[in-house]
N, C-alpha and C positions, 0 to 999 in steps of 0.2 A: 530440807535439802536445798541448796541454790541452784537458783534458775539457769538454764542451760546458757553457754556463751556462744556465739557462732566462731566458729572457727576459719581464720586466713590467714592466707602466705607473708611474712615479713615484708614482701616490697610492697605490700599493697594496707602498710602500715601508717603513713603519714595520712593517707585518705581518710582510713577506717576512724582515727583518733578525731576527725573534724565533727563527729557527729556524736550527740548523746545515745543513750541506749534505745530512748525514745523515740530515735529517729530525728528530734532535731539537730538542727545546727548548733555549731559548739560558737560563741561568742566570746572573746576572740577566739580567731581560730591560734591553733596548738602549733609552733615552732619546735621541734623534736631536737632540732641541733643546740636549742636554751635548755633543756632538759637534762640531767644530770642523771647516766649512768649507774646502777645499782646492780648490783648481781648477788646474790643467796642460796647456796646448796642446801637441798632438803634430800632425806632419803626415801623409797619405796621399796618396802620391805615385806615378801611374800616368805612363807613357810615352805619349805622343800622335805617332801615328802606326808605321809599321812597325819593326821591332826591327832591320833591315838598314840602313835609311834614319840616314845621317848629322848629316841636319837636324830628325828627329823631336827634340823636345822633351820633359823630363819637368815635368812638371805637380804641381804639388804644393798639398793645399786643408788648412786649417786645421781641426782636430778637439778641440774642447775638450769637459774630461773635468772633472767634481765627483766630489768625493771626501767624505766624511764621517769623519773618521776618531775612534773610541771606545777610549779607556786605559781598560784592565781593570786595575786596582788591587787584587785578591782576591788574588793570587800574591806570590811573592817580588820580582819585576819587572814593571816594566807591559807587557802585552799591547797591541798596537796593531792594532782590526780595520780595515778600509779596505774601504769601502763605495762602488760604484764606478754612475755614473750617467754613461750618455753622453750629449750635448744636442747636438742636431745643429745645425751652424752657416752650413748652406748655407741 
């Protein structure tokens, strides 16, 4: 199972990115406005009705996901971080 993420508000996104998970400092720190927009529908898909029942239906609602993503160019290759924002679409 992956380890739980903490959860916060979008404006309090440019801060959250300056730091690793670790706690430290991100070096350099992350300019969000250089970052290059992403966006990816996945679905979430529950069963409606009893699990024995023939004629239960599965359900499925659309889930779109932003993504930020920053190339780290300090290294020998670029690093690609992926910064993940869910926007809920019901």
């Amino acid at each position: 199972m992956a380890p739980l993420v903490e959860a916060f508000r979008p404006a309090r996104l440019q801060q959250h990115v300056q730091y690793h998970a670790d706690g430290k400092m991100r070096k350099p720190p992350v300019d969000l406005k250089k970052c290059d927009l992403k966006e990816l529908i996945q679905y979430e898909c529950d069963l409606d009705g009893p699990k024995e029942d023939p004629r239960s239906k599965v359900v499925c609602e659309p889930v779109l996901r932003l993504f930020r993503q920053y190339v780290y160019h300090r290294v020998a290759w670029p690093v690609a971080l992926c910064l993940t924002i869910v926007v809920d679409t019901v």
